[in-house]
C-alpha positions as CSV (number, residue, x, y, z in Angstrom):
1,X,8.4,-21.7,4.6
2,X,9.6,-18.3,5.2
3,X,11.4,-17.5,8.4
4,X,9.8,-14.8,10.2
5,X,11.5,-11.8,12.3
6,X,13.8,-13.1,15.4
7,X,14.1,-16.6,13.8
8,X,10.3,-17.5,14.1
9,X,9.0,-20.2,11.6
10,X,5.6,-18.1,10.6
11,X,5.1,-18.5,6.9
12,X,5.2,-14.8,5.7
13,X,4.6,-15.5,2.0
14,X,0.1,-15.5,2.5
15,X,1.0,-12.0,4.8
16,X,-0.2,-8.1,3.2
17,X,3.5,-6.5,2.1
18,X,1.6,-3.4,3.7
19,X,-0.2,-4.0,6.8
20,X,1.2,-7.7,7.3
21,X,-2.4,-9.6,7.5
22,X,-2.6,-13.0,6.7
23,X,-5.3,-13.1,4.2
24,X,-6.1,-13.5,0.7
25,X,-3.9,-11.1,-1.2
26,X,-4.0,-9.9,-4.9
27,X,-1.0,-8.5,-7.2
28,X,-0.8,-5.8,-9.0
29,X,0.5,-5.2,-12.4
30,X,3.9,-3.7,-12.5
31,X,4.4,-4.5,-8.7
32,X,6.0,-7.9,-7.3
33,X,4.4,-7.3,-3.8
34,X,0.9,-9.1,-2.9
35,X,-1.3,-7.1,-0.6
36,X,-4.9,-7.7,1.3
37,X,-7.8,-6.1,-0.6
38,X,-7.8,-3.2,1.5
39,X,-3.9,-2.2,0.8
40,X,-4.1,-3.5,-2.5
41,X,-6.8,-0.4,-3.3
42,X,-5.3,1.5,-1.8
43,X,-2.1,1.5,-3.6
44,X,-3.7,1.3,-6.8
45,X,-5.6,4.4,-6.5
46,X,-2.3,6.3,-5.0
47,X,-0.9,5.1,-8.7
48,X,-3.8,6.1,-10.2
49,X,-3.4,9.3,-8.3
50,X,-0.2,10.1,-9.1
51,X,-0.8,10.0,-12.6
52,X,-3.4,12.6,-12.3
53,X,-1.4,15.0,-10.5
54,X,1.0,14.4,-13.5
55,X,-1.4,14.9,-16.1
56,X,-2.8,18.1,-14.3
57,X,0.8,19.4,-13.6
58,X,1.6,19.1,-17.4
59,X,-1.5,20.6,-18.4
60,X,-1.6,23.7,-16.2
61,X,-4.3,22.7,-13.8
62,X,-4.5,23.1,-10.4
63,X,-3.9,19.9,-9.0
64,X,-3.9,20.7,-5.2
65,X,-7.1,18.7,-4.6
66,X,-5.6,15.4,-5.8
67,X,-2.5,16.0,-3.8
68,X,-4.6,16.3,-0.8
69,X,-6.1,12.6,-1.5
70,X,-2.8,11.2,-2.3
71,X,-1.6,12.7,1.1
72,X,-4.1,10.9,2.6
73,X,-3.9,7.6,1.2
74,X,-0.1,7.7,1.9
75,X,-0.9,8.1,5.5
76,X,-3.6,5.5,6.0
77,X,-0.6,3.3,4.3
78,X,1.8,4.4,7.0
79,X,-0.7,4.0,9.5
80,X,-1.1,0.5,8.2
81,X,2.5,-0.3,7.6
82,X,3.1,1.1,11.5
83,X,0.5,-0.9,12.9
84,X,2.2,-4.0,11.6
85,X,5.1,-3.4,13.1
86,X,3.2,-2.7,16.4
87,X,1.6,-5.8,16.4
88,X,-1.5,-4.6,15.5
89,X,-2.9,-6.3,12.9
């Protein structure tokens, strides 16, 4: 068992290294943190994202519409990661 914040015995190994739910999680390749389903698509599509925007850089394309989505999926993660800290989830 993990000890929790403030000394609490809450096992935070089954808990979303994103939004803190205690759910199923799933891994990703290339990433040591689990995360709930929701999180976990999330982050891969920011990663599948980013390597669009690199692609499009590279190649001369406008790449101000991907951007824009991986703006926004970087602030439902905050929103996520600042609610868990709130309480809540």
């Amino acid at each position: 068992m993990i000890t929790g914040p403030k000394g609490c015995e809450e096992d935070l190994s089954s808990q979303c290294s994103v939004c803190g739910r205690v759910e199923e999680l799933f891994e990703l390749p290339g990433r040591s943190e689990q995360y709930c389903l929701g999180c976990s698509a999330d982050i891969a599509a920011a990663t599948l994202l980013a390597t669009e925007i690199d692609a499009a850089t590279l190649a001369g394309q406008n790449a101000s519409f991907l951007i824009s989505e991986y703006e926004q999926l970087g602030a439902r993660l905050l929103g996520r990661s600042q609610s868990a800290e709130l309480g809540g989830f």
